[in-house]
Each structure stands twice: as C-alpha cells, then as structure tokens.
N, C-alpha and C positions, 0 to 999 in steps of 0.2 A: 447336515449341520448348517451347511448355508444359506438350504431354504428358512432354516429355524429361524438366524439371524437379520436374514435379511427381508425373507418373504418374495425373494424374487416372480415365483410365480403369479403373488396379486397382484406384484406391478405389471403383469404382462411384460417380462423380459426373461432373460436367460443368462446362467453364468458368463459363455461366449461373449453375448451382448454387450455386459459388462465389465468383465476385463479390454474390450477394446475402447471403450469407452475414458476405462481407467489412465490406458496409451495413450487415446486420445489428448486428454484435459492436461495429463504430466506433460506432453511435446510444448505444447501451448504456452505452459507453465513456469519451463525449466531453464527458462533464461534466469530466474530468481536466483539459482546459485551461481549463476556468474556477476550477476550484477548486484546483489547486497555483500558478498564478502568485501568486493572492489569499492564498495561505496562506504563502506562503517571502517573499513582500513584507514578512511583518510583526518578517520574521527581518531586515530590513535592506535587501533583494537588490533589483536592481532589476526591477518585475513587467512592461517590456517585454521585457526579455532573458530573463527568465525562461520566460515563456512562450512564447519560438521556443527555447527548450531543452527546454522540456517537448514542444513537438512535436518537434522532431529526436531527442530521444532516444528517442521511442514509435515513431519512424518508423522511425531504426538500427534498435531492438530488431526489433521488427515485421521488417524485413527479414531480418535474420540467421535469427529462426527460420523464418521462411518461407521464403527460400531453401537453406540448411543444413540444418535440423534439418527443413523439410521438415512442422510440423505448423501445422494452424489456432487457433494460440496466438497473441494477441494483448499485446504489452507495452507498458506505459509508465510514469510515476512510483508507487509504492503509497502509497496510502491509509495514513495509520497512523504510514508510516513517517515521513513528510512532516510531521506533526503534531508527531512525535517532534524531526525535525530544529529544528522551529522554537522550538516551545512547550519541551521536554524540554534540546535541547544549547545552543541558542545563549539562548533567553531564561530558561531556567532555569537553566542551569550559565555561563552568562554567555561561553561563547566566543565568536568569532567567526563568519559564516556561511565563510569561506574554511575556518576549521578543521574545520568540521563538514560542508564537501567533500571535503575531505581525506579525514575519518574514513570518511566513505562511499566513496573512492576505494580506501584500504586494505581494507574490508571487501570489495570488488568485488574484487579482484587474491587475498584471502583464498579469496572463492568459486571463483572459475576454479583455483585452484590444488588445494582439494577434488575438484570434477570432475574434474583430469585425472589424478589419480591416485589415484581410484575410492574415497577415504574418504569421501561423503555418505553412502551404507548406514552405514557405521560411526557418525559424527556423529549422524544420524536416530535410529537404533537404539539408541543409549544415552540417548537425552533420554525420561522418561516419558512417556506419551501424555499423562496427567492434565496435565502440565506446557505439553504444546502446546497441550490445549485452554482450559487457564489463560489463559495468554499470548495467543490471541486472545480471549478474551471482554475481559479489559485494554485490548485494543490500540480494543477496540470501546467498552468504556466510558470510554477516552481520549480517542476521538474526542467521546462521544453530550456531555461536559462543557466540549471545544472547541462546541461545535453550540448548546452553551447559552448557553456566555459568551459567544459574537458573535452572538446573536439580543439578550443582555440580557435571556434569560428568567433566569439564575442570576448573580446578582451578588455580590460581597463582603461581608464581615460582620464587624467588630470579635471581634462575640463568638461568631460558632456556625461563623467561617470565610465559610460560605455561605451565601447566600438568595435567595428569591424577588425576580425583581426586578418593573419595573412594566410590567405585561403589558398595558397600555393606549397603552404607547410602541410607533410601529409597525413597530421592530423584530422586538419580541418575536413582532405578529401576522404579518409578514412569513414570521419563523422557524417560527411552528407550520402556517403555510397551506402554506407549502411542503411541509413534511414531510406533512401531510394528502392533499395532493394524490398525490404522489411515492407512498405507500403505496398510494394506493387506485388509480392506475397499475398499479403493481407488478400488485398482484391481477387487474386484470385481465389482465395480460401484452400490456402496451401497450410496444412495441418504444420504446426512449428514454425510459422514464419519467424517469429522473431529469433527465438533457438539461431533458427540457420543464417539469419541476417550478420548474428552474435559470431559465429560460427566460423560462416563465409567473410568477412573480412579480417578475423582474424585469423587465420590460412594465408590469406592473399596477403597480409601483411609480412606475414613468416617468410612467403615465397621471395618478397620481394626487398628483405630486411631491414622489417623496420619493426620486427618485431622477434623475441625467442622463442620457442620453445620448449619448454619445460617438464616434459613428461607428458603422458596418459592418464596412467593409473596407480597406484599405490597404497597403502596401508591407508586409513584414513589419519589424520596429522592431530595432536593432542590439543582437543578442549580446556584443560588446566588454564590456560591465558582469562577466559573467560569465567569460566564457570565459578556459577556464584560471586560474581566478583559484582555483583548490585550494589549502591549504595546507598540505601533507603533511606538513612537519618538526615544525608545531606540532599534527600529531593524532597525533605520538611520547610524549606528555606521558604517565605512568603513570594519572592520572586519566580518560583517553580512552579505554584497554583496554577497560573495560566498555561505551562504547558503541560502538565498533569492531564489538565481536561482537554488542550486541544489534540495531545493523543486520546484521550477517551470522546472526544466527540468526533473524530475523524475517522475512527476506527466502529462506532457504534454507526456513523451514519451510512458508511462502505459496507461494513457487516449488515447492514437490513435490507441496505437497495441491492445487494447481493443475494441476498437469500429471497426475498420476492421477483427480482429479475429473471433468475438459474428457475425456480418453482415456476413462475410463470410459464416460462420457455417448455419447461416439462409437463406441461400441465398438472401440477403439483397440489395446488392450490384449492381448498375445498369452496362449498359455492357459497360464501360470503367473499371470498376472495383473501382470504388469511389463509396464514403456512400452517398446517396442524404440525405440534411438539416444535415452535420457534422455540420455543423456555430452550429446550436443550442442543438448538444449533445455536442459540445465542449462547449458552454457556459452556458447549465446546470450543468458539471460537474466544471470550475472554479466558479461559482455561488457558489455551490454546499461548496467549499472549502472554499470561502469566509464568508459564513454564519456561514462554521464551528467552523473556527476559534472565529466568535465572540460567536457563544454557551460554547467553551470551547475543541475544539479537534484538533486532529491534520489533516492534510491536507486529504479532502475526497476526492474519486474518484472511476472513473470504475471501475467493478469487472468483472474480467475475468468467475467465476463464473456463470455470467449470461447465460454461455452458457449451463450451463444447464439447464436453463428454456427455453432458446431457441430448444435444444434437445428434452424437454417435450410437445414440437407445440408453445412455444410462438411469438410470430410474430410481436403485439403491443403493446403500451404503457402502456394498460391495467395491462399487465404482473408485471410491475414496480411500477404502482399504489397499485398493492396487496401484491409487497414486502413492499411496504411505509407502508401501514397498518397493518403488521404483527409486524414491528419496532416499530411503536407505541404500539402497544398490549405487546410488549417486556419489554416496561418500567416500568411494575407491577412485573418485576421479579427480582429484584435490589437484592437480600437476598440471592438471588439464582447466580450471578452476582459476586458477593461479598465471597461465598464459594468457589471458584474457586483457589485454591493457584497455584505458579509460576510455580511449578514442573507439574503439570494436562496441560498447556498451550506450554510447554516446546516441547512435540510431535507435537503439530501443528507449531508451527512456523519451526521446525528441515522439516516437510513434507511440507512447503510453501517453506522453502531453496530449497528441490529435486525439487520444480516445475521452479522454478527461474533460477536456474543455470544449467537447461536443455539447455537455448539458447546456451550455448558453442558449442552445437554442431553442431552449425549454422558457427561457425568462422573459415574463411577460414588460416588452420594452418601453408600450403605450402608457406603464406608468412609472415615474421617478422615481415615488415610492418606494418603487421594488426595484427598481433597474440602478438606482443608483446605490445602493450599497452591494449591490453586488456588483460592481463596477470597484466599489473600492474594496472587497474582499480579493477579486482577480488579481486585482493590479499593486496590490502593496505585499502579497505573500512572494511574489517572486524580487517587488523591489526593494524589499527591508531583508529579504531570504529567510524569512521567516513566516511560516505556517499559525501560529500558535498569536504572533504582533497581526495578523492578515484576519483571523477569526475574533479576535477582542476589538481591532477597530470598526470590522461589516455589525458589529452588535453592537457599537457606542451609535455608527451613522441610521442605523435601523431604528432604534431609536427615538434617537436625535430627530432622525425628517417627518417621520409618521406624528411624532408630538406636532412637529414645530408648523405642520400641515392641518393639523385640526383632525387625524387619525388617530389620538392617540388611545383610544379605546380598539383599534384593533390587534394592538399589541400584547402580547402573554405578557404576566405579572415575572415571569419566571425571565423573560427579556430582558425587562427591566433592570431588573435586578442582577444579570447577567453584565448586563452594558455599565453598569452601577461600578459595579466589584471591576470591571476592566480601565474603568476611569480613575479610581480611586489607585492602582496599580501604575497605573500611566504615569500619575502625579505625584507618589509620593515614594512608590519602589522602584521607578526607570532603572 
C-alpha cells in the first residue's frame, strides 16, 4: 500500500529512510507549538485552543502534501506571518483577532484560486527579486525586535522611541542564553536545536524559579474558543485589502522559495529545473492555510525545515505523512505547551530573524535602484510593526526611484499598479 502511494522504491528510498526523515524535519520543526500558541494569545485568542489548531492544521497540511502532492514537505503555521497577525493587524491596527482570520481565510481561498488557474508564474515573475529579498530580511527584522521586546532586552523610550532595557532582569538573560545556545546548536547541526534551546531554558528557569510548571500531558484542551470563529464580512473593510495580500504575498513567496530550495536540496527537480506537480504542493499549502484559519491560526505554510528531512534520505510523501502524525501525538502535550513563557521563545524567534535576513546578502548593493527599496522594505516592517505598511511602502519606493532614474520601463505594469493602489490607501484610508 505504501509503495502504491508513495512510490518509494523510484525514489531510491525506503520506508525506514523515511520515517527517520519524518523525525527528523518534526525535531526541527516543533518549536511551532510552543511558539505560535504564546504568540496569537497576546492577540486576545485563547492559547489552549490555539494550540490543537496549530497542531491540526500542520497535521492537515502535512497530510494533504504528503498524500497528494506526494513530496517531503513539511507544513504548519509561518513564522513572520504570525508575528504579523498579532503584533501588525490585531494590536497595531487595532482589529479583532476573528477579523484577522478572516483576512487570512480570504488570502487562503486568493491562493488556491492563483494555483489553479496557473497565474503564480505570472504573480512571482513580476514582483522584483530585490523586492522579495527585501521583504524577508523585514519580515526577519520584524521578528529579531518581537524577540527583543519579550525578553525586555529593548524597551520603550519617551524620547529615542527605543532602548536598552535592564539586562540584569532575568528575562533579558533568559532571552540571550537561549539564543546563545540555539546558535551554537545550529552550528553544530544538532537535529532540534531550537526545540531544545525552547526547551533547555525553560527547565533552567523552573529550576531556578522564575518560572512554573504546569503539567506534561493531558487530554488535548477544547478548540470551541476558535473554531470557526473567522470573521470574513469584516476583513471586506477597504483598509484590510493591504493585509489581505501581504499575507497572500508572504505566504506565496515563502511557499515557492520553499518548495524549490527542499527540491533542490533533494534533487527533486526535473532538467529544466522546475518542481514537477508545484500545481498541487502549491495548493496543499493554500489548502493547508485556508483550513487554518477556520480551526483558529494563523496563516500555514512550507517549512523550510523540511530540508532536513530531506537531508536525513527523505524523498516522499511518506516523510510528511509522519511529520502529520507526530503533530497529532503533540496534542496530548498542551501542559507542557502552556509552561513555555515569552522570555524561553524569545531565542528562537531572535535565531529565525539570523536565518531571514540572511537573503540580504543576495542584493545586489552596486545599485540604488535595488538596494534602496529594499533598504526601506527592511527597515520600516520592524519600525511601523508592521509587515503588510513594510511591503506597500518597498512598492511605492520601487517605483518611485526606477521612474524618477529614467528606469522606468523596467518595471512590471502589475508594480505599478501595485504601488498605485498602496498610495491611494496611504492617503485616503490611513
């Protein structure tokens, strides 16, 4: 039956192979349910229900592509985007968390309708590259300024906005040991480094009381708080448009550089160097997101992660089907889930910033052009805390310089038009 499903034998692997594979890419993985319960909680939501959402909707996803699409892609809520949801739409622009499922429901039902009727090339293709690698270094120095203010190493300031805060409170030291550890992990390529980063300070805190303990394991804690509780009519509001698509364009452009990075890595890729059947790992993952949303989370998607399960032999779908069942087996640890305080999570998110805002070093700096809007896509989504104000201004300045440079023939119509609709927003719906 698994050979049926999966084909494992023409990938040159083997069940074995793939179930450790599966272990693998979950270790990797599975800081996600400690760190989006604790993170959408502060949006209002409630962090039992949130957290058997966040596993059922890594475990759908996880399914869909493994059974369907058939590759060792691994889904669940993204980083970034989560940040966005909480810090960005509900506590910065002051909506609701129901609205801001909503938005994320609409942006999920936007994707699936992209994939099936083959405009992601088109969409992809007209956004600059400069602009995507923008927008993740943003989305990474979005997080690295979340990581700081819940450790209380960066605090408030009358007059400079921001400052140091008292690195003597054991917050702060909580927040830098973790991310110490977590890094020096990483390097060695210790399978779960963040996991244990997550893990190992909050232990150390327990030990040391500055934190509770709360349980193991238990029954999994009722979804009803969430479920179904979207609010679609009020994420129709004209001020929502903008983050409508900047979760569908954060999520489409993580979803593709994921899915050809993990292919790559596997040698996946057929010899034009495209993913054969993207159509349906693209639309297990807006699937994936649309489901989310109505369990109660915020936007899922690939995980780059995966590629360590791909590194470990995995090859099929299989791989993804054993991370889906691990997330389920996850749900009995809610107790465990729930000990987890802000300052223990503060190191991973600070070490997902380092992995984000690596692409800078992809952008080509010998020209303005291009270096300086993504200079302002970086630097105004962590200082407005907003994702969604950070991707409409790098498209008004993109723009703007390439016109006002005598480039402006090398800009897509679809840009324009983009930075158009962001202007007109700016001015007339602030």
């Amino acid at each position: 039956m698994l050979e049926r499903l999966f084909q494992i034998k023409a990938q040159n692997s083997s069940v074995k192979t793939e179930v450790i594979a599966g272990v693998t890419t979950f270790l990797t993985m599975a800081y996600i349910i400690f760190v989006n319960p604790a993170m959408l909680a502060q949006a209002g939501m409630d962090q039992g229900a949130v957290f058997v959402a966040t596993c059922l909707a890594a475990a759908i996803g996880c399914l869909i592509m493994g059974l369907w699409a058939n590759y060792p892609i691994a889904l669940a809520p993204g980083m970034g985007l989560n940040a966005f949801f909480t810090y960005g739409v509900v506590l910065g622009m002051g909506y609701s968390w129901e609205v801001a499922l909503g938005a994320i429901f609409l942006s999920g039902i936007l994707f699936i309708l992209i994939s099936i009727f083959k405009i992601r090339e088109w969409v992809i293709n007209s956004i600059p590259s400069s602009l995507k690698l923008g927008i993740a270094a943003g989305i990474g120095l979005f997080l690295a300024i979340i990581a700081l203010k819940n450790a209380g190493i960066v605090v408030e300031h009358p007059a400079t906005l921001v400052t140091l805060g008292d690195l003597s409170n054991p917050a702060a030291i909580y927040g830098f040991l973790g991310f110490f550890v977590i890094a020096a992990l990483a390097y060695l390529k210790v399978t779960g480094a963040v996991m244990l980063g997550i893990l190992g300070v909050t232990v150390l805190a327990m030990l040391l009381g500055h934190n509770e303990f709360g349980g193991l394991v238990s029954m999994p804690p009722s979804i009803a708080p969430t479920f179904m509780a979207m609010d679609i009519a009020g994420a129709f509001e004209v001020a929502m448009i903008s983050v409508i698509f900047a979760f569908l364009f954060v999520d489409l452009f993580d979803t593709s550089g994921t899915l050809i990075g993990v292919a790559e890595r596997g040698k996946m890729l057929d010899k034009d160097g495209k993913l054969p059947r993207i159509e349906k790992a693209l639309l297990a993952d807006s699937s994936a997101t649309v489901v989310g949303a109505a369990l109660g989370t915020s936007s899922t998607t690939s995980y780059i992660e995966s590629a360590s399960g791909v590194a470990a032999g995995g090859r099929t779908g299989l791989t993804a089907v054993v991370v889906a069942g691990l997330f389920l087996i996850s749900l009995f640890f809610a107790p465990l889930a729930g000990s987890i305080p802000a300052f223990a999570t503060a190191g991973a998110l600070l070490y997902v910033a380092v992995l984000m805002t690596g692409s800078l070093s992809r952008v080509n700096w010998d020209d303005v052009t291009e270096a300086a809007p993504v200079m302002i896509a970086a630097l105004t989504m962590p200082l407005t805390f907003s994702i969604a104000h950070g991707i409409a201004l790098a498209f008004v300045s993109y723009a703007a310089i390439k016109l006002f440079s005598g480039q402006g023939k090398q800009v897509s119509i679809s840009v324009y038009v983009l930075a158009a609709l962001f202007i007109i927003k700016f001015v007339f719906f602030s």
